[in-house]
DRENRO-846684 format. One line per 8 residues: their letters; for each residue x, y, z of N, C-alpha, C, O. Coordinates in Angstrom, 2 decimals, decimal comma. Atoms other than C-alpha are relative to their C-alpha. Example, Ala and Ser with C-alpha at 12.3 -4.5 7.8 and 13.67 -1.06 7.14 Angstrom:
# DRENRO-846684
AS> 0,89:-1,19:0,00:12,30:-4,50:7,80:0,90:1,20:0,00:1,94:1,18:0,66 ~ -0,82:-1,19:-0,06:13,67:-1,06:7,14:-0,77:1,09:0,73:-0,26:2,20:0,90
//
This chain:
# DRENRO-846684
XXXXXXXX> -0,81:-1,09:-0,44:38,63:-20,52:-74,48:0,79:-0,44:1,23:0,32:-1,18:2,09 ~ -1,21:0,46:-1,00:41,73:-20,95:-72,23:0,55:1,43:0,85:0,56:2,53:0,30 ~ -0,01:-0,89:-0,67:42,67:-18,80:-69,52:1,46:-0,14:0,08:1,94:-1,25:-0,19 ~ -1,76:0,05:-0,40:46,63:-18,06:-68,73:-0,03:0,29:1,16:-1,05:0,55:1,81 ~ -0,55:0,13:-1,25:48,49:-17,90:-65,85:-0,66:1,54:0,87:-1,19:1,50:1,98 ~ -0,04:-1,02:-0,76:48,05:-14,14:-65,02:-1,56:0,14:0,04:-2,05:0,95:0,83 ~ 1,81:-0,71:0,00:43,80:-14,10:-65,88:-0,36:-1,18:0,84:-1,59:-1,30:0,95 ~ 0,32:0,89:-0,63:43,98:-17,31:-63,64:-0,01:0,62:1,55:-0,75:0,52:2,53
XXXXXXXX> -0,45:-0,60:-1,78:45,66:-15,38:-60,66:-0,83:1,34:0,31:-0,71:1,87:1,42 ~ 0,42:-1,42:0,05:43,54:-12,05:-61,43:-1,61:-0,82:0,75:-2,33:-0,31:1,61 ~ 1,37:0,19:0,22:40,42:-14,15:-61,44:-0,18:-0,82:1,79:-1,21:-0,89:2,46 ~ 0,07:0,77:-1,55:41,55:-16,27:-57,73:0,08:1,25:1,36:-0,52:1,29:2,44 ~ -0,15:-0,74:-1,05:42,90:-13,28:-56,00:-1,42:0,39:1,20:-1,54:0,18:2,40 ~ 0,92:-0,49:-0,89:39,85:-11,88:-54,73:-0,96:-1,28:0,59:-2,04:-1,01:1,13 ~ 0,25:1,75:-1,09:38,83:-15,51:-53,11:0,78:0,00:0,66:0,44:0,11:1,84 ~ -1,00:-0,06:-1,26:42,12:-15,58:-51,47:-0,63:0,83:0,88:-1,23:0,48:1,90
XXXXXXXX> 0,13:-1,05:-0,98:41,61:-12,00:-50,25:-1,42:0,09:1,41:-1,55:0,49:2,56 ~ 1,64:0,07:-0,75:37,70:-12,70:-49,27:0,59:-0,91:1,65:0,60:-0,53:2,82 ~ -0,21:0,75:-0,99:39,05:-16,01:-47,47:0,99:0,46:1,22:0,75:0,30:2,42 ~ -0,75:-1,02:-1,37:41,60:-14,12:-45,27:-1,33:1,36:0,92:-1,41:1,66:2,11 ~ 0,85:-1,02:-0,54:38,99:-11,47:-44,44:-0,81:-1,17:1,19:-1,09:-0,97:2,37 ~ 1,36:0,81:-0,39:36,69:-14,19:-43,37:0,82:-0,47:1,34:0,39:-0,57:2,49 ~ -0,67:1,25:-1,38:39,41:-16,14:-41,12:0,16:1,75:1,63:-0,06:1,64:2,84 ~ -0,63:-0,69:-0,86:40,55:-12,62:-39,31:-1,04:1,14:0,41:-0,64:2,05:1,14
XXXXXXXX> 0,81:-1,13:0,04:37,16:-10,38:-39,47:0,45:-0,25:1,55:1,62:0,12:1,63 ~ 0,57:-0,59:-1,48:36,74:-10,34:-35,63:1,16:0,72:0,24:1,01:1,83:0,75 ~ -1,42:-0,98:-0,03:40,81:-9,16:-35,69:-0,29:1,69:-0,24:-0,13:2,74:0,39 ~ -0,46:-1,40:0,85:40,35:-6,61:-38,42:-1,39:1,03:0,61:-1,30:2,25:0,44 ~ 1,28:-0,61:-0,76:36,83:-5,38:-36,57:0,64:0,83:1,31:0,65:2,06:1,33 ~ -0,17:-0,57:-0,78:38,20:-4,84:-33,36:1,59:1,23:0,13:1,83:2,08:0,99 ~ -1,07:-1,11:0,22:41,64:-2,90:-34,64:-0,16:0,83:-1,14:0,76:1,54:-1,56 ~ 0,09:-1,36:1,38:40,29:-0,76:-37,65:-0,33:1,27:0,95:-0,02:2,31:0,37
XXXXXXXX> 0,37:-1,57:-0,47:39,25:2,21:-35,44:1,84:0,34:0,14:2,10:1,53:0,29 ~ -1,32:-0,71:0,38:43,22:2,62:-35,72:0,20:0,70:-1,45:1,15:1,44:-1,68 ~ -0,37:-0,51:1,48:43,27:3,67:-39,14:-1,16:0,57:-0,08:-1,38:0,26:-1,25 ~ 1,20:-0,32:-0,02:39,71:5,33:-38,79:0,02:1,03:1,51:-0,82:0,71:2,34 ~ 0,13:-0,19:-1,44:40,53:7,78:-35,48:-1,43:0,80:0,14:-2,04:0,60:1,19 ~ 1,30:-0,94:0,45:37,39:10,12:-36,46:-1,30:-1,34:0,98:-2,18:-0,98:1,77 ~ 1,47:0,82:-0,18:34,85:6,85:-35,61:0,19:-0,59:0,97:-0,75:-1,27:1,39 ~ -0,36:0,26:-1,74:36,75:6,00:-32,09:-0,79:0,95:0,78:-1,52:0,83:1,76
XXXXXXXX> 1,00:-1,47:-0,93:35,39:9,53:-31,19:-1,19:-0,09:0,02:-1,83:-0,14:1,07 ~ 1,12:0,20:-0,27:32,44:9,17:-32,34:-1,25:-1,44:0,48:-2,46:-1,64:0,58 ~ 0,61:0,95:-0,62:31,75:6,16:-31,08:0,10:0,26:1,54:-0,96:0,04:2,12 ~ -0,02:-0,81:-1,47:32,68:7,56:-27,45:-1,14:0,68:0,56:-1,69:0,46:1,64 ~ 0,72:-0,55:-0,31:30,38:10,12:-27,97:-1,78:-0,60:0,18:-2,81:-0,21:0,71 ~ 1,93:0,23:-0,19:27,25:7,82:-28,62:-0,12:-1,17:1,10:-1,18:-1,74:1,36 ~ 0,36:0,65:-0,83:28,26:5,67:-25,97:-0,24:0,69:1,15:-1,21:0,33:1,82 ~ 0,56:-0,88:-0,85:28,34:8,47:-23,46:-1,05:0,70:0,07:-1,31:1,28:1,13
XXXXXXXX> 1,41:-0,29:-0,20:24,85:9,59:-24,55:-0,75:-1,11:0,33:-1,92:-0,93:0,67 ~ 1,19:0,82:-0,18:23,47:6,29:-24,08:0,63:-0,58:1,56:-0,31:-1,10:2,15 ~ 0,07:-0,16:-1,42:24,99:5,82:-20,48:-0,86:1,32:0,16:-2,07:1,15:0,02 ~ 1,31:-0,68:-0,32:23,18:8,88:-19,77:-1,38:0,05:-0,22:-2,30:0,35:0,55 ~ 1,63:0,85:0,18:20,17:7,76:-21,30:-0,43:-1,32:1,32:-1,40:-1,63:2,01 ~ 0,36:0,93:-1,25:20,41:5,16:-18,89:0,10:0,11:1,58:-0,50:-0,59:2,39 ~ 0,32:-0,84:-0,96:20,94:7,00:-16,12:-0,88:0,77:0,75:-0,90:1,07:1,94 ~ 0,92:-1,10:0,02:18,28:9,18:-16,48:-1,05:-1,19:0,21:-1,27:-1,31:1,41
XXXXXXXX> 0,33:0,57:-0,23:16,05:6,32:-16,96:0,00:-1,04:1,65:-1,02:-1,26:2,30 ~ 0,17:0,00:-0,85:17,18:4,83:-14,10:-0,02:0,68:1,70:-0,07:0,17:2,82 ~ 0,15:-0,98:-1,08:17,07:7,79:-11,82:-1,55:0,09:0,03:-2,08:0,05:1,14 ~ 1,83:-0,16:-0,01:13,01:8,15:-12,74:-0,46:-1,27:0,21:-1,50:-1,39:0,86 ~ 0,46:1,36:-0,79:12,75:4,39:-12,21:-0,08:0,30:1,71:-1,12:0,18:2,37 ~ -0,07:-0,19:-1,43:13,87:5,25:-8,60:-0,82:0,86:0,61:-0,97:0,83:1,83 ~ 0,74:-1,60:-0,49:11,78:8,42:-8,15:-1,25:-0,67:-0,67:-2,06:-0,08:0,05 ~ 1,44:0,80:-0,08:8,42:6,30:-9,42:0,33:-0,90:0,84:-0,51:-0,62:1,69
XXXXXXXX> 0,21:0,62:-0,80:9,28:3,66:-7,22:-0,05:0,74:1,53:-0,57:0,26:2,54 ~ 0,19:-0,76:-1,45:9,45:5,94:-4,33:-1,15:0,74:-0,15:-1,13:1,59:0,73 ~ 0,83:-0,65:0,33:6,58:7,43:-5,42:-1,38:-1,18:0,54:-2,29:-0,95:1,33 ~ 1,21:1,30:-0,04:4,24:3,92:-5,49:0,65:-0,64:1,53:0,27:-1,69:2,04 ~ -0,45:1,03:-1,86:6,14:2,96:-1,68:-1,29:1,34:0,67:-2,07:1,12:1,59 ~ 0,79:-0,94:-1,49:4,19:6,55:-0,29:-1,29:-0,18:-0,78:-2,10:-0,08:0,15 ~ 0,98:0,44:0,41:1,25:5,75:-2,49:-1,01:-1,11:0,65:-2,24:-1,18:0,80 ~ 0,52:0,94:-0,55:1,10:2,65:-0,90:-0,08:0,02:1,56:-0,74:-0,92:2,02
XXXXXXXX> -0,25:-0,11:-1,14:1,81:3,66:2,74:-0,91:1,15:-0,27:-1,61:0,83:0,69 ~ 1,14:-0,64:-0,17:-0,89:6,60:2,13:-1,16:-0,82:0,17:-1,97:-0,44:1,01 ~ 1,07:1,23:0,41:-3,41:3,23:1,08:-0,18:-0,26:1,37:-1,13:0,14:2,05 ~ 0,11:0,76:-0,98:-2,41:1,29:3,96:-0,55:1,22:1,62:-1,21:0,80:2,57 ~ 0,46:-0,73:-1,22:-2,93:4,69:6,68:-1,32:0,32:-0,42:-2,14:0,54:0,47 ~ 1,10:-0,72:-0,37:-5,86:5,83:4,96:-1,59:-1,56:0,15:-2,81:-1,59:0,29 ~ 1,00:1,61:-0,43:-7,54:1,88:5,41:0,05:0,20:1,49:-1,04:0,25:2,05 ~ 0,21:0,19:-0,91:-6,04:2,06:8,95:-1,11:1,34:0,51:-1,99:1,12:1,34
XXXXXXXX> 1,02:-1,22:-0,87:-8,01:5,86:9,75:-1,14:-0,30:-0,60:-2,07:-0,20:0,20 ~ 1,67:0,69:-0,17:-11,21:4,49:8,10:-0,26:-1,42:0,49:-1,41:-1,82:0,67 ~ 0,45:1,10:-1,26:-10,90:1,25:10,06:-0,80:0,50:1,44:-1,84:0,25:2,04 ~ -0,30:-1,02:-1,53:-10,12:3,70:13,15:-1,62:0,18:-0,09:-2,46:-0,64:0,28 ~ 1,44:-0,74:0,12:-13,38:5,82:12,40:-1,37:-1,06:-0,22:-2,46:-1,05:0,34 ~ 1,08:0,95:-0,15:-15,43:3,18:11,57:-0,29:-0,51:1,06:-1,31:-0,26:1,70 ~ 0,25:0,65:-1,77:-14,89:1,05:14,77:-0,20:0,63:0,89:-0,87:0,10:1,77 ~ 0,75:-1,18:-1,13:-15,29:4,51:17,05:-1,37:-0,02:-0,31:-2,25:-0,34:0,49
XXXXXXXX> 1,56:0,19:0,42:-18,43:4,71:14,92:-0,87:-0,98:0,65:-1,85:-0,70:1,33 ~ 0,63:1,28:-0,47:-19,51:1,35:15,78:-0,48:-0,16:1,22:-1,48:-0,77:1,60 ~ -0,48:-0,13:-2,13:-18,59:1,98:19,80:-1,04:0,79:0,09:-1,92:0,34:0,83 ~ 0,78:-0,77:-0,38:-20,71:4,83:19,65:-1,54:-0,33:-0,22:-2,47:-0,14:0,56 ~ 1,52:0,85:0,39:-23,77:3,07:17,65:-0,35:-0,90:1,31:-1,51:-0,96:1,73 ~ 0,24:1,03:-1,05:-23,38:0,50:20,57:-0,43:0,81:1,01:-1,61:0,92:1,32 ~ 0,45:-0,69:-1,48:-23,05:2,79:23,75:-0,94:0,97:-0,46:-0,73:1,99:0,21 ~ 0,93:-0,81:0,52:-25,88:4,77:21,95:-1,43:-1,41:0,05:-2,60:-1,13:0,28
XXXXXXXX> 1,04:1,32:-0,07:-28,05:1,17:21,90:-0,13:-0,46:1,28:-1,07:-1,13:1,72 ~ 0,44:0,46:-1,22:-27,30:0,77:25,23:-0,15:0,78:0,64:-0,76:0,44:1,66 ~ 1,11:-1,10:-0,65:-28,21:3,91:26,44:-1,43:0,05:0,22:-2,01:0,60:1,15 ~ 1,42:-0,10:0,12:-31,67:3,26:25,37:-0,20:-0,98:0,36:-1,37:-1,14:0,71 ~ 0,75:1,31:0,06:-31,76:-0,19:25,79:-0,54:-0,24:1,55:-1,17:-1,28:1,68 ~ 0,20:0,12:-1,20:-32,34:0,30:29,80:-1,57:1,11:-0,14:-1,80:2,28:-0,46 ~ 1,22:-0,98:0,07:-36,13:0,91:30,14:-0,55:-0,27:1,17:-0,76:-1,47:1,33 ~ 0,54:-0,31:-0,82:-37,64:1,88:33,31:-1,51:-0,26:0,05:-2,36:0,46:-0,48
XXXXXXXX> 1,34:0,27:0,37:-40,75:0,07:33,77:-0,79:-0,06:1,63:-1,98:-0,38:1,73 ~ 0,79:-0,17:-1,07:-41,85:0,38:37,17:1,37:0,16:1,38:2,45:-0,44:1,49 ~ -1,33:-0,22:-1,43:-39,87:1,93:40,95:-0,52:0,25:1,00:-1,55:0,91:1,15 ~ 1,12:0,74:-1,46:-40,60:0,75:44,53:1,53:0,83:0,56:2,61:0,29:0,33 ~ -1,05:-1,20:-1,10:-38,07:3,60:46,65:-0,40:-1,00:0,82:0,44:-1,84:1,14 ~ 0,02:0,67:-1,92:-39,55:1,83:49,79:0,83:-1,07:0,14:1,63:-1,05:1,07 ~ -0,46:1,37:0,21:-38,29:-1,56:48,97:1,27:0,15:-0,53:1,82:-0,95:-0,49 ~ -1,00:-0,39:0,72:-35,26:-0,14:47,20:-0,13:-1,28:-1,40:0,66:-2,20:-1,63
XXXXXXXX> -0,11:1,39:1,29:-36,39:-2,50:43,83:-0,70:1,01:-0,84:-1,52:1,86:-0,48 ~ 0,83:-0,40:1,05:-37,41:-1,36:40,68:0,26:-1,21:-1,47:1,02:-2,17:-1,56 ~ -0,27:1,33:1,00:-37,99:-3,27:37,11:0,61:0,86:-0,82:0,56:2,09:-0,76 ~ -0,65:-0,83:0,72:-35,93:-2,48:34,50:0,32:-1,42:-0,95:0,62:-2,53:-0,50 ~ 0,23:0,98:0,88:-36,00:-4,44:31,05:-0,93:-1,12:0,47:-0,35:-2,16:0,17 ~ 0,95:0,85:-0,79:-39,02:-6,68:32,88:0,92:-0,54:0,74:0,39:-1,63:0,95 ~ -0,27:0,50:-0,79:-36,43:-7,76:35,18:0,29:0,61:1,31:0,87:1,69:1,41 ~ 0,29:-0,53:-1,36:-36,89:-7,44:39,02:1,82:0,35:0,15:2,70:-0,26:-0,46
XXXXXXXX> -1,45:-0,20:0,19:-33,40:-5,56:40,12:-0,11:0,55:1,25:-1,29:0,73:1,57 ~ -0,02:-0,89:-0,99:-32,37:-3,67:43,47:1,02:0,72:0,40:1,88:0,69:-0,49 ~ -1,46:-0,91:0,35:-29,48:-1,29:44,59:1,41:-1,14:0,00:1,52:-2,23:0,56 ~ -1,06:0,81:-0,35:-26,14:-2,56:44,16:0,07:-1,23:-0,61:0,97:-2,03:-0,34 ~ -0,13:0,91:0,58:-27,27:-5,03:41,76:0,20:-0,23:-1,44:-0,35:0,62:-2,14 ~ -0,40:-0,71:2,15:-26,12:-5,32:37,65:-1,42:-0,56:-0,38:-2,08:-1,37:0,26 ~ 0,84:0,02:0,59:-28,77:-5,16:35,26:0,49:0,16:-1,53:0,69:1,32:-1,91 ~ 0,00:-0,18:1,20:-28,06:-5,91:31,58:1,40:1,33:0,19:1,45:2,56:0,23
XXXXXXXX> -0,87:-1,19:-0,32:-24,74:-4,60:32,18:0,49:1,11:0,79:1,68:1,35:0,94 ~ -0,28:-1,01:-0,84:-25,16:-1,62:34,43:-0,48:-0,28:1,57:-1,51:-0,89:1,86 ~ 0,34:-0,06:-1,46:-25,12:-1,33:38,34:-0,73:1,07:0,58:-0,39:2,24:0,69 ~ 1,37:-0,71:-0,71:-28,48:-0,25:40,05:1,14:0,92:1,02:2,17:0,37:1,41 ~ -0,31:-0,97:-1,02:-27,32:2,97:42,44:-0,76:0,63:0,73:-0,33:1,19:1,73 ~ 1,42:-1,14:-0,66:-30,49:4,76:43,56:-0,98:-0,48:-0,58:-0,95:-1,13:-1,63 ~ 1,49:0,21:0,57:-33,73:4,30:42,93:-0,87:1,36:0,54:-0,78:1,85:1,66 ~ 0,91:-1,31:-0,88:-36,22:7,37:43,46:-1,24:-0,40:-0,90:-1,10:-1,01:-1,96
XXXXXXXX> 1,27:0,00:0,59:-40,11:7,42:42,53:0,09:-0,03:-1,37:-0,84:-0,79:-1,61 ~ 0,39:-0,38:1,15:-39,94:8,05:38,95:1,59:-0,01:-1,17:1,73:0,06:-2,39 ~ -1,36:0,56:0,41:-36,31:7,38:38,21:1,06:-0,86:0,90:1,11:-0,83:2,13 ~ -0,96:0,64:-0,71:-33,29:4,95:38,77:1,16:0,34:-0,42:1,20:0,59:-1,62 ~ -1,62:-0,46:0,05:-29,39:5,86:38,96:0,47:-1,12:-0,59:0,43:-2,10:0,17 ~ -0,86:1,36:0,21:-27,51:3,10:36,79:1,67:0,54:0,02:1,86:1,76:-0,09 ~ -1,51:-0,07:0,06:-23,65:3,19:36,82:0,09:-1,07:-1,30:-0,57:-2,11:-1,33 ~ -0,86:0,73:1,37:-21,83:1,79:33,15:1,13:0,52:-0,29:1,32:1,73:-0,33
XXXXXXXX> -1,45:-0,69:0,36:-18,52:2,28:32,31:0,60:1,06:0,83:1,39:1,86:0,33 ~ -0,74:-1,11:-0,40:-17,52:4,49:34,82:-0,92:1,08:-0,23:-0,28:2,13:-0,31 ~ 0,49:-0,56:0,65:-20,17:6,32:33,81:-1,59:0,22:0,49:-2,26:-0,60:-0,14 ~ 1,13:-0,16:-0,75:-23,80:7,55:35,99:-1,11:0,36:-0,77:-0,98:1,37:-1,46 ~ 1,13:-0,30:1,36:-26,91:7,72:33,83:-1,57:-0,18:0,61:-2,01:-1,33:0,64 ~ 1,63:-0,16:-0,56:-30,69:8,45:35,34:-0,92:-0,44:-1,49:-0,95:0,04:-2,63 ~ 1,24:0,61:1,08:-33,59:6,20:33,48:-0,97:0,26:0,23:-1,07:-0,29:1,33 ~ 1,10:-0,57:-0,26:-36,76:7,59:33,76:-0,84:-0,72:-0,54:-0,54:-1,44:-1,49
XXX> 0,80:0,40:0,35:-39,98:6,54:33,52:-0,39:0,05:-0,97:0,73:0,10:-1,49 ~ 0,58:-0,10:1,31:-41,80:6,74:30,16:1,23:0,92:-0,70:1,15:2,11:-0,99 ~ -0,85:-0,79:0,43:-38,73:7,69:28,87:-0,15:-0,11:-1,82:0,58:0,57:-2,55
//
């Protein structure tokens, strides 16, 4: 079977036509919304929903990150006020240890000497920290910190 001229050209055309499509698609892509005005619009419209999609997204990005900055600046104050409280704590455990730790073990008024932690001490002299002030029969005056404190005997 033999083909003629016109079932030769019927049968090539659409190869030509393909091969032109092929050389100029990115052309005929970016100028068909001229002959198509309906899908310009709506292509407008779904690009202006998806900027706002992204908008929105990144407006709640911004509003969680400001969210995890006072999160983290609540962290860091509420470490520094239980540091705080702890170390007052601590101060007070201490000047509470050394309140007691001064023990009155024997007091010589005449001599102005008394013992205190077994060591011999007299006015005006430090003792484990605090400065002897008085001495009387049955108690001694220490000075600490600014601070006047009577030790008694069998305390």
């Amino acid at each position: 079977m033999r083909l003629n001229g016109w079932q030769l050209l019927m049968l090539g055309i659409p190869f030509f036509i393909g091969g032109i499509v092929y050389l100029f698609s990115e052309d005929i892509v970016k100028n068909i919304h001229f002959l198509f005005p309906e899908y310009q619009e709506q292509r407008i419209i779904i690009l202006n929903e998806k900027v706002d999609t992204y908008l929105n997204i990144e407006k709640k990005s911004s509003h969680y990150r400001e969210i995890e900055d006072k999160i983290a600046a609540r962290r860091s104050n509420a470490t520094w006020i239980t540091d705080t409280i702890l170390y007052s704590k601590q101060k007070i455990d201490q000047l509470e240890v050394q309140k007691r730790a001064w023990k009155l073990q024997m007091a010589y008024p005449k001599k102005n000497t008394a013992i205190i932690n077994g060591k011999l001490t007299g006015i005006n002299k430090m003792v484990d920290g605090a400065k002897v002030i008085a001495i009387e029969n049955l108690r001694v005056l220490l000075k600490h910190d600014e601070r006047l404190e009577w030790v008694t005997l069998f305390q």
